[in-house]
N, C-alpha and C positions, 0 to 999 in steps of 0.2 A: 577898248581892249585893255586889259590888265598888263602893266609893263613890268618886266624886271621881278615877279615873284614866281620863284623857283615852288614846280608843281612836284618834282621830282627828278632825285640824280641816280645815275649806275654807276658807281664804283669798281671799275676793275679792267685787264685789258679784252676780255673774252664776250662785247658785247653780242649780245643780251640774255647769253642763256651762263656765263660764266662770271657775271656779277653781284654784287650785292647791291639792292633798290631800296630806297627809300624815298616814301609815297607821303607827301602831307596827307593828313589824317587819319595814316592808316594808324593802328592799334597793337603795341607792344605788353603783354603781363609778364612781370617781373616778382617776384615773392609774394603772388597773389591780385599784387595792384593791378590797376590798366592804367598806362598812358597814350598820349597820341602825337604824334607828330605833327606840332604845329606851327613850326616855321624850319626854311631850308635855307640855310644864309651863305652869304658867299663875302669874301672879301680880300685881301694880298698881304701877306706878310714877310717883311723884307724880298719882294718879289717874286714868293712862293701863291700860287693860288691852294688857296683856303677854302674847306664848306664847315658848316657846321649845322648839325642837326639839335633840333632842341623837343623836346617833351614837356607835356603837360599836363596834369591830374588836377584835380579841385582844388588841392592845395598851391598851386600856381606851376612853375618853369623851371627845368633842368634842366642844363647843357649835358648831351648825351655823346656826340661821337664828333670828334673833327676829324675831317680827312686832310689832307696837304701831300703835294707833289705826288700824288697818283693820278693816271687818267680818269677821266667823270665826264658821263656824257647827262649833258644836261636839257629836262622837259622843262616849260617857262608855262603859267597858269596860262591861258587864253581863253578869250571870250568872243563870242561871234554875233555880237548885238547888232 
């Protein structure tokens, strides 16, 4: 089983028709570009919890959205080998 990589978070308090998702590798266009969602990070800062979403096009990685102290209900990847 894959531990600890976030597959996907909901942002907001009106789960799940009242949130906003973010889906690893779903696909955002921006002034034409696409990018994708290729990592869901989480971490604590001054003991706020933290996510951060990041994108990725050919040309590599930008940090796109942190959230902090709002509710986030969180999917973890799982595997059933």
């Amino acid at each position: 089983m894959k531990e600890n990589i976030i597959r996907k978070i909901s942002v907001g308090s009106g789960y799940p028709d009242q949130c906003l998702h973010f889906l690893l590798g779903k696909t955002y266009k921006f002034s034409g570009k696409y990018f994708e969602v290729s990592e869901i990070r989480y971490y604590t800062e001054l003991g706020i919890k933290c996510y951060e979403v990041v994108l990725k096009d050919e040309f590599g990685k930008v940090h796109w959205k942190k959230i902090e102290g709002m509710p986030v209900v969180v999917e973890y990847m799982i595997d059933f080998d």
